[in-house]
VOGU-3710 file (C-alpha; in Angstrom, 3 decimals, decimal comma):
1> xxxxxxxxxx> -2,561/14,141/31,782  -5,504/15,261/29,695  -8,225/17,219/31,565  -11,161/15,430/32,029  -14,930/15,998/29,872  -17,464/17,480/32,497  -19,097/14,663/34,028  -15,566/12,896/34,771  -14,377/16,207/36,369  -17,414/16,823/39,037
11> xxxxxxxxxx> -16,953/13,448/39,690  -13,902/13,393/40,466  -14,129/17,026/42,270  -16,886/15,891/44,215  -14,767/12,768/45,494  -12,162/15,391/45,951  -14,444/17,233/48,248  -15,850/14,161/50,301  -12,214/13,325/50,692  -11,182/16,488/52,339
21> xxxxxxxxxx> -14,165/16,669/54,820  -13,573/13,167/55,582  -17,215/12,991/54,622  -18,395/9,544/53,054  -21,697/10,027/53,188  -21,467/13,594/50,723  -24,444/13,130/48,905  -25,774/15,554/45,975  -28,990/17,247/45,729  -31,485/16,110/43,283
31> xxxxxxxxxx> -33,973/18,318/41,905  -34,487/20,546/39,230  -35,588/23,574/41,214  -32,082/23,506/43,172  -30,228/23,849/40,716  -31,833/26,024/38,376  -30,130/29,970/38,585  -30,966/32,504/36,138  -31,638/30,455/33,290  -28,567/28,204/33,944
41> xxxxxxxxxx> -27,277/25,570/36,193  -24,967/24,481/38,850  -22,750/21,797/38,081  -23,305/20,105/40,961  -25,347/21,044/44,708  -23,421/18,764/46,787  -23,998/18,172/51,225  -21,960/17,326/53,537  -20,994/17,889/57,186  -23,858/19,919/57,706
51> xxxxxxxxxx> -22,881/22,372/54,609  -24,513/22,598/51,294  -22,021/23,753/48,409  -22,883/24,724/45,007  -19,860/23,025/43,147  -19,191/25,337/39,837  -16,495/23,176/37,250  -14,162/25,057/34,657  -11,595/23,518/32,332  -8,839/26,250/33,019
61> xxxxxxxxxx> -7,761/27,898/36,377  -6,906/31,046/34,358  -7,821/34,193/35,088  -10,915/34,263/32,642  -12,337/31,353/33,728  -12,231/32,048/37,327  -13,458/35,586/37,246  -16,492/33,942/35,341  -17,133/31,717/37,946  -16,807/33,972/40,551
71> xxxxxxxxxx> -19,621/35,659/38,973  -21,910/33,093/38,587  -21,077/31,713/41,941  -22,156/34,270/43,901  -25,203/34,939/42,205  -26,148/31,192/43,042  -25,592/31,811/46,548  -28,007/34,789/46,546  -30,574/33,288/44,558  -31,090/30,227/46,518
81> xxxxxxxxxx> -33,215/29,578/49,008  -31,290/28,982/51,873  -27,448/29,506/52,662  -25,038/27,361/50,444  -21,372/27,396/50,109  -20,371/28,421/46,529  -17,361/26,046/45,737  -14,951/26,048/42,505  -12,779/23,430/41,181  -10,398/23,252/37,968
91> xxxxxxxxxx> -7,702/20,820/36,975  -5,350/23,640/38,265  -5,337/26,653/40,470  -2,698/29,133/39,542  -1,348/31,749/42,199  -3,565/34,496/40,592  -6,451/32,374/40,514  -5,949/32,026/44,262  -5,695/35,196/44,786  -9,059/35,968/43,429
101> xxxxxxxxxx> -10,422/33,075/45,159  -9,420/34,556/48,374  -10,430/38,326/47,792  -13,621/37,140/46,653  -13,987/34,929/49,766  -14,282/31,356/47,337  -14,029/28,306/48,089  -11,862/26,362/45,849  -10,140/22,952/45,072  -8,176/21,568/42,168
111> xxxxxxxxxx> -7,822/17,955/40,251  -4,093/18,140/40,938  -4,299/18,106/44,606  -4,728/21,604/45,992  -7,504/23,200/47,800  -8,564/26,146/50,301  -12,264/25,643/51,800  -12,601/28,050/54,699  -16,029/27,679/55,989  -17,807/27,808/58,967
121> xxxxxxxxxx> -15,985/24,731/61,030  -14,018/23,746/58,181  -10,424/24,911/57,664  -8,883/22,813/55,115  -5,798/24,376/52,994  -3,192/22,236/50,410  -1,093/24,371/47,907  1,888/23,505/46,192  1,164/20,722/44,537  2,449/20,702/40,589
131> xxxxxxxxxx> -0,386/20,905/37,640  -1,263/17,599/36,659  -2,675/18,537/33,062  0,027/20,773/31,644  -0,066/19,944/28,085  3,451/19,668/26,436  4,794/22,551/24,669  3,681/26,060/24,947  -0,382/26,267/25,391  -1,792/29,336/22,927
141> xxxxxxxxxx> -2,671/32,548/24,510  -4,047/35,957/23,720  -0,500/37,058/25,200  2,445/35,466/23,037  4,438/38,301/20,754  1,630/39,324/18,630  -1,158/39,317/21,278  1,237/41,478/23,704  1,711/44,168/21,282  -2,391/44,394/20,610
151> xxxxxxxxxx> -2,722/43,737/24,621  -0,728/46,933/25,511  -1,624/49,275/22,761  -5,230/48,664/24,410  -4,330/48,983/27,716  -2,200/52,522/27,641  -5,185/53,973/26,125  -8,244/51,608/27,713  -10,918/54,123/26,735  -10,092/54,153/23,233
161> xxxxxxxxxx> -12,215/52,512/20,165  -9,816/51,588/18,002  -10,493/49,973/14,703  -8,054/46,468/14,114  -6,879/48,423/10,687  -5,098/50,858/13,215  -4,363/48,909/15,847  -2,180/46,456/13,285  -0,756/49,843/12,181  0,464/50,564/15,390
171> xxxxxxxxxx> 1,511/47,279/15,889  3,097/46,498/13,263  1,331/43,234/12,739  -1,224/42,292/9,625  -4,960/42,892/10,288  -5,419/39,011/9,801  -3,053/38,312/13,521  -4,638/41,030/14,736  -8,284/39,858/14,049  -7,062/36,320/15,347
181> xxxxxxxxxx> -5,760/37,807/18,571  -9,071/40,419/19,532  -11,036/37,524/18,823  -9,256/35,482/21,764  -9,726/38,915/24,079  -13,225/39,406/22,721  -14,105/35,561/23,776  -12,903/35,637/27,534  -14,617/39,157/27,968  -11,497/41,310/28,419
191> xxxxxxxxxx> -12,335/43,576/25,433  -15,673/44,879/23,275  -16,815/46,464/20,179  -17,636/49,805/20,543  -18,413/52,795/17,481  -17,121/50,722/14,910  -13,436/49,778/17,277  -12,342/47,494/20,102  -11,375/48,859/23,537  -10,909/47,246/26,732
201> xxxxxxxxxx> -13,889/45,914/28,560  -12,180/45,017/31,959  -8,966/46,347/32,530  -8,136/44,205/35,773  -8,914/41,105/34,107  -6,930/41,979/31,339  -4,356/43,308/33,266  -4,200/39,856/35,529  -4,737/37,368/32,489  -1,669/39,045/31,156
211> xxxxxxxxxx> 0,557/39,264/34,177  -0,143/35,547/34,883  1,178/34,367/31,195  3,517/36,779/31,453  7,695/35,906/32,225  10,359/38,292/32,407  13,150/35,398/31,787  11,681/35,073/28,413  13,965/38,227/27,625  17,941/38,315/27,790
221> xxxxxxxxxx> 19,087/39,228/31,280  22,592/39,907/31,970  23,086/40,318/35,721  26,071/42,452/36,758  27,280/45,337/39,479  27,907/49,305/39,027  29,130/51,368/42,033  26,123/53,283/43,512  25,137/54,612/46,803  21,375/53,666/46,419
231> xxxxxxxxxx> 19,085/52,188/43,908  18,197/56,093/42,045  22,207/57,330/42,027  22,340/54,044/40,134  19,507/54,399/37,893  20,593/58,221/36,884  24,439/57,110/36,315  23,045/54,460/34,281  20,825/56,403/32,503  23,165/59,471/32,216
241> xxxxxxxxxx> 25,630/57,151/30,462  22,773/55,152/28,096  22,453/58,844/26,315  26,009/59,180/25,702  25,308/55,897/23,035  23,667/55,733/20,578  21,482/52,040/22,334  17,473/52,707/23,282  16,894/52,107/26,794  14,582/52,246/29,156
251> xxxxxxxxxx> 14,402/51,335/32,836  11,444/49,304/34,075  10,490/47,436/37,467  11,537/48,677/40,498  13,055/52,103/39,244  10,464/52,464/36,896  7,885/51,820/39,479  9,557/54,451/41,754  10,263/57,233/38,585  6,111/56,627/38,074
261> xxxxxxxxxx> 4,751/56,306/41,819  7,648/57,787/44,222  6,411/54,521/46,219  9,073/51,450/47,394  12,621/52,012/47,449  14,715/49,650/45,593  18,604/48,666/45,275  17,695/46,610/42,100  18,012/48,642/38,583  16,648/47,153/35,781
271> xxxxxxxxxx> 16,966/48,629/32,324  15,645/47,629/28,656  18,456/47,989/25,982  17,292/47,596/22,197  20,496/45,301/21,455  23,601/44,082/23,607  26,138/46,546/25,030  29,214/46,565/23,704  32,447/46,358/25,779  33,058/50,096/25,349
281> xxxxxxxxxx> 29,449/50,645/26,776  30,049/48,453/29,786  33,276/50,056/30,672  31,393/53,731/30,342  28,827/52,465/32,993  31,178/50,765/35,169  29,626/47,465/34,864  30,841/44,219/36,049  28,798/41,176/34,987  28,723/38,601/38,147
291> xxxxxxxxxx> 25,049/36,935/39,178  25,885/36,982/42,724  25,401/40,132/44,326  23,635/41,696/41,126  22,170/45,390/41,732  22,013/45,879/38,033  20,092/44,223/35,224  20,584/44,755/31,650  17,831/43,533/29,587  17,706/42,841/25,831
301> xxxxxxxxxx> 13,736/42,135/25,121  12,818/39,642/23,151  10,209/42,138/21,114  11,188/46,123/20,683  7,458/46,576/21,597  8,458/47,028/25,779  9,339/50,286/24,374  6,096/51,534/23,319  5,054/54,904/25,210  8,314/54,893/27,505
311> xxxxxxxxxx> 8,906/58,594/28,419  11,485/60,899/30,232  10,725/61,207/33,751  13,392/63,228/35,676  15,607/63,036/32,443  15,418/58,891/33,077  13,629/57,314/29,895  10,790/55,033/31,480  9,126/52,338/29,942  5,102/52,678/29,961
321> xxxxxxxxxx> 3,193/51,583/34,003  2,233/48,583/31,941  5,094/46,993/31,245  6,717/48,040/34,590  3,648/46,404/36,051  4,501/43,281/34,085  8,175/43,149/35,025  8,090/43,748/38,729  6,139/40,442/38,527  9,077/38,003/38,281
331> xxxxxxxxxx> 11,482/40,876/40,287  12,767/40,896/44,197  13,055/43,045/46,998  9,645/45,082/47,660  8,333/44,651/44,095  5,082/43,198/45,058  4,415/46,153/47,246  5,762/48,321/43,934  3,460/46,845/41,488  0,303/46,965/43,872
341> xxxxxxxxxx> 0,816/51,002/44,153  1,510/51,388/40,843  -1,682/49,187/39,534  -3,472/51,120/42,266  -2,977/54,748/41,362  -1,905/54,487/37,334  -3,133/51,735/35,836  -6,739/50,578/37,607  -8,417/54,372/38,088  -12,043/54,907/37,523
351> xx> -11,244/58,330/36,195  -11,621/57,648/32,449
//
């Protein structure tokens, strides 16, 4: 289904709206001087049940979008005159959309059927419900294989101007996909210019725009079983065996996320090899390839760049806190818990 132009979509989110109050008689607030909020305007002041929202519309639930509106939602609510309910709605609300809908304490609602308005009398919640307007094929992002190379150089060293001449360098891309890629991050705000380079301009919001596009089963998993007492003996044999060969590896996830944060133990060992193991290498590590019952993944990416900045740590090569960030995302077991530590204390700091 193709996402409605503007009018179309606050009509049909304000219908949305009187629907889920049961309200009929929603009407919207006329007047210039309502709507008007630093220089710009609502998309709609709508009133119902005794409430007064300030309806904001944006054409993608992503992560960019939403932060924006976020923004300029609660500045409405300050700068009105009386109390209001600031109220979002897209043709579809991802999970990490919802996420920031909720910590920011937003009301939302979606074309597609979903919704969480908690107000004052009003508890109305619907999730689950597929995206209506997915558009076939693959939408472009600033995070396929070329943006996710110029996406992590910038966020291992966030601080850092660097000009596109050295960032394609390092990326091993041409400065042309490079300027085509920073010109995606430079339009939804996640990075700026700065003494004659680019560096990140909000690491959470890059971090988040890139964990939601991001999917681990876009890389070659085989799923398998070696003999262990606990998730680290595991990771070490593994590891201890990986530097007999002559393969580049490098655990990430769970392990990784322990290795980096001593936080969340795991039985789930995940590790990046830079091309399939052979059946001599299998037999060294003891592996056994069976789905069910899995407490070891070997992982063939589908770019060499995962490597970039892994390290030793306690003689186990690591992959960078980035891209363990990014895998525990589609990973069991405690790796929500994993990935919020590790964001916390490596990745989100206020230190630099």
């Amino acid at each position: 289904m193709k996402i409605p132009y503007e009018p179309n979509a606050i009509r049909r989110a304000t219908k949305r709206l009187a629907d889920i109050l049961e309200a009929p008689d929603l009407v919207e607030v006329a007047g210039h001087q309502e709507r008007a909020v630093d220089r710009q305007r609502c998309d709609a002041v709508l009133k119902a049940r005794g409430h007064c929202f300030v309806l904001e519309w944006k054409r993608s639930g992503s992560v960019a979008h939403v932060r924006s509106a976020i923004g300029f939602l609660k500045m409405a609510q300050s700068s009105f005159p009386r109390q209001v309910i600031p109220l979002l709605a897209v043709p579809y609300m991802g999970r990490a959309g919802q996420e920031l809908c909720a910590s920011a304490e937003i009301a939302w609602l979606d074309l597609s059927g979903n919704a969480r308005i908690v107000v004052p009398g009003i508890f109305y919640q619907n999730l689950g419900n597929p995206n209506r307007f997915r558009s076939p094929g693959r939408p472009e992002t600033a995070f396929g294989r070329k943006g996710s190379r110029v996406a992590r150089l910038l966020l291992m060293e966030p601080s850092t101007a660097e000009s596109q001449r050295d960032i394609a360098l390092r990326a091993g891309l041409s400065e042309g996909q490079v300027s085509r890629v920073v010109h995606k991050l430079l339009e939804a705000g996640f990075v700026e210019r700065s003494g004659g380079g680019i560096r990140v301009a909000d690491r959470e919001s890059l971090l988040d725009a890139w964990r939601e596009d991001y999917r681990f089963d876009r890389h070659s998993v085989i799923r398998g079983h070696i003999s262990a007492a606990d998730g680290m003996s595991l990771t070490h044999l593994v590891a201890e065996a990986l530097d007999r060969t002559s393969l580049t590896y490098a655990v990430t996830a769970l392990p990784a996320a322990w290795l980096l944060t001593r936080h969340a133990g795991f039985r789930l060992s995940a590790v990046y090899l830079d091309s399939p193991p052979s059946a001599a290498v299998t037999e060294d590590l003891g592996f056994r390839e069976e789905s069910r019952g899995a407490n070891t993944w070997l992982v063939v990416p589908n770019d060499d760049a995962v490597f970039a900045g892994a390290e030793p740590v306690d003689g186990v090569r690591c992959v960078h806190p980035v891209q363990a960030y990014l895998d525990l995302k589609d990973h069991p077991e405690r790796a929500a818990e994993a990935a919020s530590e590790l964001r916390r204390r490596l990745l989100v700091r206020g230190d630099d």
